[in-house]
C-alpha positions in Angstrom: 12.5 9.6 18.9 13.7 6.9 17.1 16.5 7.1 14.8 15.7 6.5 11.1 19.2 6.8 9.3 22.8 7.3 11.0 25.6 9.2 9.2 29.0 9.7 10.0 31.4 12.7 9.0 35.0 11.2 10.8 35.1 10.4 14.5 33.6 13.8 15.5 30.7 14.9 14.1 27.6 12.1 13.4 24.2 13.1 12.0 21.0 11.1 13.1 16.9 11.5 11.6 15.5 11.1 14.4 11.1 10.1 14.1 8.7 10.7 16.4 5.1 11.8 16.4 5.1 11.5 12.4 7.2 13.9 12.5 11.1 14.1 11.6 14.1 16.1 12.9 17.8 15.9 12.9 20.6 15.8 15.5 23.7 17.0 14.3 26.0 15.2 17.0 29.4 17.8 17.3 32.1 15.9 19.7 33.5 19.7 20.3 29.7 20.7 21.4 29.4 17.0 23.7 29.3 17.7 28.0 28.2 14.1 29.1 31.1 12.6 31.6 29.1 9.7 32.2 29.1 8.0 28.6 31.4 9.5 26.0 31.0 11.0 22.8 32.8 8.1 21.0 30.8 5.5 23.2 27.5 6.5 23.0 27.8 7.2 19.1 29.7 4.1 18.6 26.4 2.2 20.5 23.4 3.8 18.7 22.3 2.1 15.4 18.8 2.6 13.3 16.0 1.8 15.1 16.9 2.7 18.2 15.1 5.3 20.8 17.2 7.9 22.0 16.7 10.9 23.9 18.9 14.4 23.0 19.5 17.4 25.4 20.5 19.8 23.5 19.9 23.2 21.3 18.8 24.5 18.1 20.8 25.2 15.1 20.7 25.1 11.2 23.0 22.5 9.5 24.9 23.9 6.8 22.6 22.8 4.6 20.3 25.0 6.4 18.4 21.9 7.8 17.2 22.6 11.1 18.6 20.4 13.8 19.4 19.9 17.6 23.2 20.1 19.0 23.4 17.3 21.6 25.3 18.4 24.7 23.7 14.9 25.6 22.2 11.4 24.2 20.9 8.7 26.1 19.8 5.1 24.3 16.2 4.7 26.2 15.3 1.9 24.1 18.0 -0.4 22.0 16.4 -2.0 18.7 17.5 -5.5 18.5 16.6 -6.1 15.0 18.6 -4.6 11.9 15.6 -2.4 10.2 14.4 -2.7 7.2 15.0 1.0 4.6 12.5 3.1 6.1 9.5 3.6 3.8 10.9 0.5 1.9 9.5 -2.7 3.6 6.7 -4.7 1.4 7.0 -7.6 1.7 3.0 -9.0 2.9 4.1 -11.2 4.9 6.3 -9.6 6.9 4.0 -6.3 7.5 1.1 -7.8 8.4 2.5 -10.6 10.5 4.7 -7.8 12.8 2.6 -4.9 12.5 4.6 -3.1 14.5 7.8 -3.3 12.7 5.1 -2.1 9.3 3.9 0.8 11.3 7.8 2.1 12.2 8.9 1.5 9.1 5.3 2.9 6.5 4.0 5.2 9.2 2.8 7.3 7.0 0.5 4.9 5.0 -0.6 2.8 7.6 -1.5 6.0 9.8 -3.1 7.7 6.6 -5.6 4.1 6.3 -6.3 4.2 10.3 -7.0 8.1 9.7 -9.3 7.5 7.6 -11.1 4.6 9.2 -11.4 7.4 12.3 -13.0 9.7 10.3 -15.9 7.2 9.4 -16.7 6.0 12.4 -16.5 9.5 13.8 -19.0 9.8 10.9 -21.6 7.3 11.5 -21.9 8.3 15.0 -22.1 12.0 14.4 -24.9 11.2 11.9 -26.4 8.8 13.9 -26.3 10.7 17.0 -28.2 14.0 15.8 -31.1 11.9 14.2 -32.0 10.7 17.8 -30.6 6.9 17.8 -28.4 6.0 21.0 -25.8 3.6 20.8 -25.4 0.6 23.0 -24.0 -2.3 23.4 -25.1 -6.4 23.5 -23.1 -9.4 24.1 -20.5 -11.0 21.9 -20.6 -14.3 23.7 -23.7 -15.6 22.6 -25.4 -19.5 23.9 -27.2 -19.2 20.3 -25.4 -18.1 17.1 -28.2 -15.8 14.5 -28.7 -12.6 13.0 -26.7 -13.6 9.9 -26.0 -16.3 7.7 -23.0 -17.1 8.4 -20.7 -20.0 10.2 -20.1 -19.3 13.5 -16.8 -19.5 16.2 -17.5 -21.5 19.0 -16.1 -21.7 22.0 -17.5 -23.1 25.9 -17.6 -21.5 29.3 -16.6 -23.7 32.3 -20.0 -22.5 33.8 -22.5 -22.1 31.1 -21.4 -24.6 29.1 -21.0 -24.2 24.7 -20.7 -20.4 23.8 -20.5 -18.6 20.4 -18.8 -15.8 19.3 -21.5 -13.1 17.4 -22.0 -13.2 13.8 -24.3 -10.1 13.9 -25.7 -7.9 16.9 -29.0 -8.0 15.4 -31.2 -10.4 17.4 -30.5 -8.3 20.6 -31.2 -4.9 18.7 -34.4 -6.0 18.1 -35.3 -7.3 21.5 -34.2 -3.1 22.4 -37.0 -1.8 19.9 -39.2 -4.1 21.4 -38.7 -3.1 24.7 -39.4 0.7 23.5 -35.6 1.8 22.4 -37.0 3.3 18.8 -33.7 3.8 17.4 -30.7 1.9 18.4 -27.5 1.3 16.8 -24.1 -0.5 17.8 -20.8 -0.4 16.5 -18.6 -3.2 17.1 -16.7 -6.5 15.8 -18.3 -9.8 14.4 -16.5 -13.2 14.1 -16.9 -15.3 11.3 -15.3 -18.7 11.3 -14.9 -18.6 7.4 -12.3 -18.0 4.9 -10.0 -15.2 4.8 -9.1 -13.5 1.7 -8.7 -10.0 0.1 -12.3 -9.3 1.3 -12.7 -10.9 4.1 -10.8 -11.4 7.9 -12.9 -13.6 10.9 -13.2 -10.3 12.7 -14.6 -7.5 11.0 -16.0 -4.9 12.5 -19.3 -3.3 11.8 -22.6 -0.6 12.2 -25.7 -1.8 12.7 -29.0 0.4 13.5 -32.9 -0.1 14.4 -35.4 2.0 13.6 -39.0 1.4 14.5 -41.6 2.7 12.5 -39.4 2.5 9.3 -39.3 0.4 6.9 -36.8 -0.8 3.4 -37.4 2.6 1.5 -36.9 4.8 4.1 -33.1 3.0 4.7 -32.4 3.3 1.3 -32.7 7.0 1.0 -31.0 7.2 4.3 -27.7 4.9 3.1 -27.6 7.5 0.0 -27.4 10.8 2.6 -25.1 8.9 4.8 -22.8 7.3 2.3 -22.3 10.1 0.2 -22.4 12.7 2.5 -19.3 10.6 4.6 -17.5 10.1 1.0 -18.1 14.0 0.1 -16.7 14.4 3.9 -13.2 12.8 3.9 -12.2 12.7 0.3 -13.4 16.0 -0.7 -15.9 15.1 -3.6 -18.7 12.1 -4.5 -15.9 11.5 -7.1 -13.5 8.4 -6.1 -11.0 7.3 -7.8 -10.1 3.3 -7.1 -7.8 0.8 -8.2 -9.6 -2.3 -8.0 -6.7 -4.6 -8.5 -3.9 -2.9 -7.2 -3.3 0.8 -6.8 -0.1 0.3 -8.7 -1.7 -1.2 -11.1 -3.2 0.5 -14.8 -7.0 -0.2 -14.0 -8.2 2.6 -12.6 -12.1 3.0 -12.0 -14.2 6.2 -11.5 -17.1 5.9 -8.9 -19.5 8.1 -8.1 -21.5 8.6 -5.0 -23.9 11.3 -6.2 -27.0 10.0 -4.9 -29.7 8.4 -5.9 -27.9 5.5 -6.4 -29.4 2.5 -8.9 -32.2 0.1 -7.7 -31.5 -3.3 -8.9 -34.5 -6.3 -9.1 -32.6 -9.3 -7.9 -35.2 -11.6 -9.7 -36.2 -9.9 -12.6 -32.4 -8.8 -13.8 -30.8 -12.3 -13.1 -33.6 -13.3 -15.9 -33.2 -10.5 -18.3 -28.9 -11.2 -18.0 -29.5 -14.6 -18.6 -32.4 -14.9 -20.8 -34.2 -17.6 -18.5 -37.6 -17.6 -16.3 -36.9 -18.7 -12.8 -40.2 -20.7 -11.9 -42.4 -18.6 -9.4 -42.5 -20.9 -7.0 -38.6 -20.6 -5.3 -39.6 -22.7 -2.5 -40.0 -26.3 -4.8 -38.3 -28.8 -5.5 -38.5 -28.1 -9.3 -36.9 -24.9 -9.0 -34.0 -26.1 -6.9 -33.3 -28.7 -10.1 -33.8 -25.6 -12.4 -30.9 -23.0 -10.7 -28.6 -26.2 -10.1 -28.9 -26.9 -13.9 -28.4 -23.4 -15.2 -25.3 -23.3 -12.7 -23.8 -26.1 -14.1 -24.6 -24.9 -17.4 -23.2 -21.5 -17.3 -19.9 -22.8 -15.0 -20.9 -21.5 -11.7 -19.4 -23.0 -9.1 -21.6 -24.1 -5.5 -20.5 -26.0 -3.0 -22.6 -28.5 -1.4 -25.0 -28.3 -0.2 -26.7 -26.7 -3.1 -29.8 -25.1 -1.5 -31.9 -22.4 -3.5 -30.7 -19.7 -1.5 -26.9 -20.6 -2.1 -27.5 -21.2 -5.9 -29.0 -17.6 -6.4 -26.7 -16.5 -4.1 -24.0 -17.6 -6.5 -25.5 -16.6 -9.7 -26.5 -13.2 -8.2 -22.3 -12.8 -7.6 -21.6 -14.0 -10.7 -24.1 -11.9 -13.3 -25.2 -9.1 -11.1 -22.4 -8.0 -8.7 -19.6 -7.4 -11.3 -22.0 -4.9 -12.8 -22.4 -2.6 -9.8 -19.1 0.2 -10.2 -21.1 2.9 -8.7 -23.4 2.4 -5.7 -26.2 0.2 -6.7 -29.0 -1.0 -4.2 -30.0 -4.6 -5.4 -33.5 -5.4 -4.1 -36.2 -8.0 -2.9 -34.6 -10.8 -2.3 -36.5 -14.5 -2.2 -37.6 -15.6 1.4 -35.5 -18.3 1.5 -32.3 -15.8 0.8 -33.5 -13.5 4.0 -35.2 -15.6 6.9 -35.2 -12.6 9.1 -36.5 -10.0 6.6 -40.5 -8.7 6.2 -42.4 -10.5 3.2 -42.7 -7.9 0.4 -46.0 -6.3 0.6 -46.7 -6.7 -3.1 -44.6 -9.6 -5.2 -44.9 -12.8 -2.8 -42.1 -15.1 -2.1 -39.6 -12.0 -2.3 -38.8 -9.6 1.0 -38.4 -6.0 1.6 -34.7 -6.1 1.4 -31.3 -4.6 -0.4 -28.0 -4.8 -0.5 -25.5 -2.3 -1.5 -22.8 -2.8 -3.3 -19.4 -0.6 -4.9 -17.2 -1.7 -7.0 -18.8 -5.8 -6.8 -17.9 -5.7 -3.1 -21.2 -5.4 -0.8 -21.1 -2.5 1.5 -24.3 -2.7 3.4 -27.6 -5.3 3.8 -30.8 -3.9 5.2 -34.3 -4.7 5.6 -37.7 -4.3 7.0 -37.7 -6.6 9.6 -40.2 -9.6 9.9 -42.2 -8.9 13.2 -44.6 -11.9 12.7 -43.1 -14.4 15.7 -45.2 -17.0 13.9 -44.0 -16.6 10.7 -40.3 -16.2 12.1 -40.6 -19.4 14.4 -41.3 -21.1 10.5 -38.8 -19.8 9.4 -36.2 -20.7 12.0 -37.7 -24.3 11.7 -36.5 -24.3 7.7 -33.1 -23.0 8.8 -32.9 -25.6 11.5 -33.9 -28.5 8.5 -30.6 -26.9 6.5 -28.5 -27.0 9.4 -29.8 -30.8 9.7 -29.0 -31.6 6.2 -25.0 -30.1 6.9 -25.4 -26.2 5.9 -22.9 -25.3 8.8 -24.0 -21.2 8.2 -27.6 -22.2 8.7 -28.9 -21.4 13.0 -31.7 -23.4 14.9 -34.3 -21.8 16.5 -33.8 -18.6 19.1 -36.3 -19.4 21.3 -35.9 -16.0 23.2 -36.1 -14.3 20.3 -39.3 -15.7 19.3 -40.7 -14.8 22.4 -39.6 -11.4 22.8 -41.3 -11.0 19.2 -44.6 -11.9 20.5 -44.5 -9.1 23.1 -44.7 -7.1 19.7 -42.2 -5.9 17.4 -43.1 -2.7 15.8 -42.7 -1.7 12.2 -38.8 -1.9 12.6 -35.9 -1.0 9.5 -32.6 -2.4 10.1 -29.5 -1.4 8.3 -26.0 -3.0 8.9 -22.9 -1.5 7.0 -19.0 -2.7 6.9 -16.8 -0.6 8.2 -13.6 -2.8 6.7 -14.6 -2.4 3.2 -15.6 0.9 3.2 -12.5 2.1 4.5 -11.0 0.3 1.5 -12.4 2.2 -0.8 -11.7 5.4 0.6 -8.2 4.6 1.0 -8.0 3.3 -2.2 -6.5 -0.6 -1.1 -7.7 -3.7 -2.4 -6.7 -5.7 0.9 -8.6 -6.0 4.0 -5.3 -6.3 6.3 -4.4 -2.8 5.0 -7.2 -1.0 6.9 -7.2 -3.1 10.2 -4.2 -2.5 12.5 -3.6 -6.4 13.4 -5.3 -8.2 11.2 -5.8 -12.3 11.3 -2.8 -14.4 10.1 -2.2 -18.0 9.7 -0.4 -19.4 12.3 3.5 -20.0 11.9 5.3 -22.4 14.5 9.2 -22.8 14.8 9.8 -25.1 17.8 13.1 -24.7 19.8 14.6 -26.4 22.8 17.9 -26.5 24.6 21.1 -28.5 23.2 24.7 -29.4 24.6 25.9 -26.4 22.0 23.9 -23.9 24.0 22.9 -22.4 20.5 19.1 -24.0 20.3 18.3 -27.6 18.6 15.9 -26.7 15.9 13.0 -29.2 13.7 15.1 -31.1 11.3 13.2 -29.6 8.8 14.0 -26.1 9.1 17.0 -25.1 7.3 19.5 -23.0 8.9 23.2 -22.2 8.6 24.8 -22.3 11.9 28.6 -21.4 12.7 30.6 -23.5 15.2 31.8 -22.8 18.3 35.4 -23.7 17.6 35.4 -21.2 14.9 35.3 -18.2 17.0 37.4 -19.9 19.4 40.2 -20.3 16.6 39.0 -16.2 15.6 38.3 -14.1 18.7 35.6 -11.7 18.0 34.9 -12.7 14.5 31.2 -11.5 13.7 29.4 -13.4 10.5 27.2 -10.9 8.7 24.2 -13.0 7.5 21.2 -11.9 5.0 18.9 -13.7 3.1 17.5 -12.5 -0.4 14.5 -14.1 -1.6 12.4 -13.3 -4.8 15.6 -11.6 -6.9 14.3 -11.1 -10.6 18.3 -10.1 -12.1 17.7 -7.0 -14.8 19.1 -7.6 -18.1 20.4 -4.0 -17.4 20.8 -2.6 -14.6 23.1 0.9 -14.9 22.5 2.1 -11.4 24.1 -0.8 -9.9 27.2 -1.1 -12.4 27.9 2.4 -11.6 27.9 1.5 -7.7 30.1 -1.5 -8.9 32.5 1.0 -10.5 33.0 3.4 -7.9 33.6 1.1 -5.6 36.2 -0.9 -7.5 37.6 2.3 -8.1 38.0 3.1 -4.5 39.6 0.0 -3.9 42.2 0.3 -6.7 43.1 3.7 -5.7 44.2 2.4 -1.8 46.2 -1.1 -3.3 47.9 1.5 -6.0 49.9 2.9 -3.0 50.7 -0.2 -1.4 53.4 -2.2 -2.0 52.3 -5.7 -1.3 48.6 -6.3 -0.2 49.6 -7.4 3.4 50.6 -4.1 4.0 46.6 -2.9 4.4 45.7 -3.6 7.7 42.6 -5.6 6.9 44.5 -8.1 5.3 47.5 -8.3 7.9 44.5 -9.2 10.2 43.9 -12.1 8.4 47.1 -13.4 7.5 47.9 -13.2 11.0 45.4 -14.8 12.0 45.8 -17.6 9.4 49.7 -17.8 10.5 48.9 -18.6 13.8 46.8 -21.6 12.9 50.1 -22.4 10.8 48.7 -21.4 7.1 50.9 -19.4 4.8 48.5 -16.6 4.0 51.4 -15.7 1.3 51.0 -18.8 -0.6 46.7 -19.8 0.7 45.9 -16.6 0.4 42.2 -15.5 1.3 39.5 -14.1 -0.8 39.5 -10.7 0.3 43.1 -10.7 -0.9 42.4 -12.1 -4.3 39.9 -9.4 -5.0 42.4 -6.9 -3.7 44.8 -7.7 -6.4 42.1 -8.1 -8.9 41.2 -4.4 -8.3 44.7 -3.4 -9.5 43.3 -4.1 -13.1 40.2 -1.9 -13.8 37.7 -2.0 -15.2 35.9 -4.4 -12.7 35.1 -7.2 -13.8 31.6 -8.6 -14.9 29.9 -11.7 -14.0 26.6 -11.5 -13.2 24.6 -8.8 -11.1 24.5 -10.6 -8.1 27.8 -11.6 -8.2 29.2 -8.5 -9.1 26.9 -6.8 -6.3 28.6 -9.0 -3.0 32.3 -8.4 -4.5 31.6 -4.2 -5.0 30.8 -4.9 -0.8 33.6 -6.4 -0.6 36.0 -3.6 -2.4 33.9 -1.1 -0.6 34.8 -2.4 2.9 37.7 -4.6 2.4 36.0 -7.5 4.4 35.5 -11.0 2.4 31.9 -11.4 1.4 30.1 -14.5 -0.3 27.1 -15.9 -1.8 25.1 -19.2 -2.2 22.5 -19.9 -4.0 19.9 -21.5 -2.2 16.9 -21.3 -4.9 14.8 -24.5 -4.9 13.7 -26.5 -2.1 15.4 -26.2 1.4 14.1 -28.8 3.2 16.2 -30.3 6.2 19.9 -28.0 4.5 22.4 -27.5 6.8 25.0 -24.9 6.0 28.1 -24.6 8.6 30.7 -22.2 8.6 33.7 -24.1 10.6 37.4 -24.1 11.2 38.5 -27.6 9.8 40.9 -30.0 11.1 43.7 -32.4 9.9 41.4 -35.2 9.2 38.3 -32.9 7.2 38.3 -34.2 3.7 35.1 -33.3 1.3 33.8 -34.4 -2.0 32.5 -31.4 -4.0 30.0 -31.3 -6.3 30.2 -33.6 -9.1 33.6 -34.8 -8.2 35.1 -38.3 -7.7 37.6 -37.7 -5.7 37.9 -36.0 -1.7 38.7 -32.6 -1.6 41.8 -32.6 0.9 41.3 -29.7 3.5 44.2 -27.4 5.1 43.9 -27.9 8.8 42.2 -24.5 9.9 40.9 -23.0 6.9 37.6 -21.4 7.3 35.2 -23.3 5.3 31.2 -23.3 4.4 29.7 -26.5 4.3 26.2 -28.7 3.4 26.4 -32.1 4.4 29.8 -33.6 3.4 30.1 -31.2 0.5 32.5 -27.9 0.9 30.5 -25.0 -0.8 33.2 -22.3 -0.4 36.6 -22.6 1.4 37.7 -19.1 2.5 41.1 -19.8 1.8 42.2 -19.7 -1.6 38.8 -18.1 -2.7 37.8 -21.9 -4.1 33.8 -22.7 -4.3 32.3 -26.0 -5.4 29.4 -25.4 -8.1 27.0 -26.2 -5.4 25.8 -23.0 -4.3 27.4 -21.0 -6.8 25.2 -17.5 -7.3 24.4 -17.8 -10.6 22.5 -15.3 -13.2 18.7 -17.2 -12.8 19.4 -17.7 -8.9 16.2 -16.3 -6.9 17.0 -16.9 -3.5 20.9 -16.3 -2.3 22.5 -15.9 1.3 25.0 -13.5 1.4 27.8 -14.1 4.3 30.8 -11.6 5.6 33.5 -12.4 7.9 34.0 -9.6 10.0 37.5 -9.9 12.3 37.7 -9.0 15.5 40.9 -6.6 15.5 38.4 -4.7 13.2 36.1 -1.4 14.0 33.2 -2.1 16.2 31.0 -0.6 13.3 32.2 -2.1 10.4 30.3 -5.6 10.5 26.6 -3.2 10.8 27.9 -0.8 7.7 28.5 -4.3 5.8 24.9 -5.3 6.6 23.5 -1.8 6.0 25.4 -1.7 3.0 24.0 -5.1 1.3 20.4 -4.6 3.0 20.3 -1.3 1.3 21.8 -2.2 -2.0 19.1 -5.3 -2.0 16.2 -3.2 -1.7 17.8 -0.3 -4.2 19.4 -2.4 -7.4 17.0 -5.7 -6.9 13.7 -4.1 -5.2 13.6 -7.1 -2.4 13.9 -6.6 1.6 16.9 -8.6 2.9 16.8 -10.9 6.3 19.8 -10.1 8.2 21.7 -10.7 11.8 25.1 -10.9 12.8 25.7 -13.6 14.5 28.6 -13.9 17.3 29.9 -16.0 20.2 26.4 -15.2 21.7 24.0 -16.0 18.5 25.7 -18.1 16.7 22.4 -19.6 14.7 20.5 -18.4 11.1 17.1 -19.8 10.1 16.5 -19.7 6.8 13.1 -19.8 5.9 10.9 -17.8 2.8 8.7 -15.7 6.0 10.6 -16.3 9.1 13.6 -15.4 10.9 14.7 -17.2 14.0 18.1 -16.6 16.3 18.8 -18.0 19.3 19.5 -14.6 21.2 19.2 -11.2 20.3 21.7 -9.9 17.5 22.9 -7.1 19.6 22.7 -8.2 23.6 26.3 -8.7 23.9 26.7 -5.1 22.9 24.0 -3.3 24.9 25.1 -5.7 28.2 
């Protein structure tokens, strides 16, 4: 499985959650208990980190705690996770889940398995339904020479033999051409492509049921959609009571809906004019009433882009007026011609169809229809739509000449039904984004260029900020690894008590080991670095570094109290007795450069606001942007440029991690702030450790970039 959390007890005994299956188990790894020869117990446990796979032979056994758990006589890594993971449970950013759906299903399993689940169950469902009522499922093609069936604008593509293709916007045209040819009940489950916008509601690829019934017609569908709806809703949620957070399921609104059939029937015509108090002329197809519905639309505030047709103005006052209303299931009814070119003329009202739609909660669910099986009247009505397309309504289709003809071999009295699977899966899993309930949905494209440079680190777009560290740095500090994360969207609590008590304890910590030493150097985290700094001929006694001012800061309790943020990266530093830093990078980062590098003799920088150089000791470790030092590691200065302050939203936090120091320690630093991120400030953290091999950090609001993976120098 793959580990979820590591823990450590000493050198000898390590504890691992290991997940797998959507289930959870723990290996309670004893070094007394350990028979591998091959790979140690230190070196194997040393290796492993969250995220990744690892394979135990072992036996049963109860922790202490009376947990059960398996006593590894041996582990093997089968798969290394290059990527520090987000807490499990914990990731939410949008962006981020949606755009590596992968890394959202390891770390939410359980909700995103929960929403596919559930979309199982009603496709399972509609088939099961479909099936004992005698209708046989097929299949027609996606690629299509003529886009119809829908309103709707179309993807299109071309085939190197048959020349311009277009992706489906509805199975239907084919369907038909199946009842025609004596298939009395057909239905198809599948995906439609829509090259339109993409929203909450609404991804270019949706998938969808559609059926056929000859010998049926409007009124027959609707009292089917009531057994089949409810009786799937009763199905997998237990009741025809839902309960739905239209907004956001964490927000207050909550809504009650229920399916209890019969569900309302709604008079598209006759309630638009009772709402607005109007009388829509009879005649839809004139001129006069096209002036009419584009006057009352501007009138009331209603919004239609060009071009302004009939159908697309009652379109939009039928969404604005009549929509909202419909909470429960409500069927709204004969629509105009003009809104329905493929629908049967209503046998009583003229100008209106034998149509509905249904729609929960404002969202429509389903559209359905007796189906026109004139091929006279259709051909007329294909000529209209051709005369929009003319006249630049890109969702309107030309004429399907093979549909036309395959009509006049004789349609029979045919119903046809088509129902969303997308949205209705939202509703049942109570989620008010489309993404949520499709396992990779569409995202907008995002492009980070990279090509090869003399530095062997990756030459990036000007534009794309980064902080990079130079090679001469780990050359002047063997082994030193730079522990990088990025914080963006930190909202700083007035109060926050659960982080000033992490601050304490671990202020505390520290002040109990540098009460029992006689002079800082003596700890050998410190000694590391003022040997290091001695050998690049800096007094570490008289510059010394900022690890070793907050060492003899911690001799004074209580800690001291800056801002939360502030006070956040310097409790990770008491904690682990490493040096750790912050910038603020709120506002526009455009073309920044930050560089962490050893300077020389000549390096000389003005800092913010300041008239005069800032004179440099040769071989200090210093942070940089442009010609302005940010934060010189010696001597614990920083410029105000960059200083973390109490309004600052987005902040890189950076630790130098030496290389006489454990292997470990530079990942516990990055847990240890990833963790802290997510629990005292409720954001996800970006992190890497970048090294001799990676030396590279993009910082960007959505993206991460590095040049190699943060761990292959380990795992090679």
């Amino acid at each position: 499985g793959r580990i979820s959390r590591k823990r450590t007890s000493g050198n000898k005994l390590f504890f691992y959650d290991i997940q797998s299956r959507q289930s959870q188990i723990q290996v309670l790894a004893n070094a007394s208990l350990y028979k591998d020869k091959q790979i140690p117990f230190k070196t194997i446990n040393n290796a492993l980190r969250r995220g990744d796979v690892i394979g135990v032979y072992g036996y049963p056994e109860r922790s202490i705690t009376g947990e059960l758990s398996i006593s590894p006589t041996k582990i093997l890594l089968l798969a290394p996770c290059l990527h520090m993971l987000p807490e499990f449970g914990k990731l939410k950013d949008p962006e981020i889940r949606f755009r590596q759906r992968y890394l959202d299903m390891i770390i939410n399993g359980d909700s995103v398995l929960r929403n596919i689940k559930i979309r199982t169950k009603v496709l399972s469902g509609i088939r099961k339904y479909l099936d004992s009522r005698g209708f046989l499922e097929v299949e027609t093609p996606i690629l299509q020479s003529q886009a119809g069936g829908a309103i709707a604008k179309p993807f299109e593509t071309k085939h190197v033999h048959v020349g311009n293709q277009f992706l489906r916007i509805a199975p239907e045209l084919f369907l038909k051409e199946l009842i025609v040819a004596g298939f009395d009940r057909v239905y198809e489950i599948g995906k439609q492509f829509r090259n339109e916008g993409i929203d909450l509601t609404h991804n270019p690829e949706f998938t969808t049921v559609e059926f056929y019934m000859a010998y049926a017609d409007y009124s027959d569908l609707m009292s089917l959609t009531e057994e089949l709806v409810a009786e799937m809703v009763k199905d997998i949620s237990g009741d025809y009571i839902l309960k739905y957070h239209p907004k956001d399921a964490k927000a207050n609104e909550l809504v009650t809906i229920d399916f209890t059939p019969p569900f309302r029937r709604i008079a598209m015509i006759p309630a638009l004019e009772e709402i607005l108090k109007i009388q829509i002329p009879k005649d839809l197809d004139s001129e006069e009433t096209n002036k009419f519905l584009l006057n009352l639309c501007v009138s009331k505030n209603v919004e239609c882009a060009p071009p302004t047709t009939t159908a697309r103005l009652l379109d939009k006052l039928v969404g604005e007026y009549i929509e909202p209303t419909c909470i429960n299931p409500a069927f709204i009814c004969e629509h105009p011609q003009i809104m329905s070119p493929l629908a049967k003329y209503h046998r009583k009202i003229p100008g209106l169809t034998e149509r509905f739609e249904l729609f929960v909660v404002g969202r429509e669910l389903c559209n359905a229809y007796t189906e026109l099986n004139d091929p006279m009247i259709q051909r007329s009505l294909f000529d209209q739509q051709a005369k929009e397309k003319a006249h630049g309504n890109d969702e309107a289709h030309g004429v399907d000449e093979d549909f036309v003809q395959s009509m006049e071999f004789g349609l029979p009295p045919t119903g046809g039904w088509g129902f969303g699977i997308d949205r209705f899966v939202m509703l049942l899993s109570n989620t008010v984004n489309i993404k949520e309930v499709i396992l990779f949905p569409t995202m907008k494209p995002k492009v980070l260029t990279a090509t090869s440079s003399d530095s062997g680190v990756g030459a990036f777009d000007d534009d794309a900020p980064h902080l990079i560290v130079h090679p001469g740095t780990f050359d002047k500090f063997p082994g030193l690894r730079v522990v990088v994360v990025l914080a963006e969207g930190l909202n700083l609590q007035s109060e926050n008590s659960s982080l000033r008590d992490y601050v304490n304890e671990c202020w505390k910590s520290m002040a109990e080991v540098s009460s029992k030493l006689k002079d800082p150097g003596d700890h050998p985290n410190i000694k590391l670095w003022r040997d290091a700094l001695t050998k690049l001929k800096i007094s570490g006694k008289k510059f010394p570094t900022s690890l070793e001012m907050i060492f003899k800061r911690s001799m004074k309790l209580p800690a001291p109290v800056i801002n939360d943020l502030v006070d956040f990266y310097n409790a990770i530093s008491a904690k682990f007795l490493v040096p750790v830093a912050g910038f603020d990078l709120s506002g526009d980062l455009s073309g920044k450069r930050l560089d962490l590098r050893v300077t020389t003799d000549s390096d000389s920088f003005f800092g913010f606001d300041q008239k005069k150089p800032i004179k440099v000791k040769a071989g200090e470790v210093a942070y940089s942007m442009g010609n302005t030092i940010l934060r010189r590691h010696v001597a614990h200065k920083q410029s105000d440029l960059g200083l973390v302050k109490k309004g600052s939203d987005r902040v890189l936090f950076v630790s130098e991690v030496l290389g006489g120091l454990s292997d470990d320690l530079a990942g516990f630093v990055l847990d240890a702030i990833l963790d802290g991120l997510n629990k005292f400030f409720g954001v996800t953290g970006k992190g890497v450790i970048l090294n001799t091999e990676n030396r590279r950090f993009v910082l960007s609001l959505s993206l991460i970039h590095i040049s190699e993976p943060t761990r292959q120098a380990e795992i090679s």
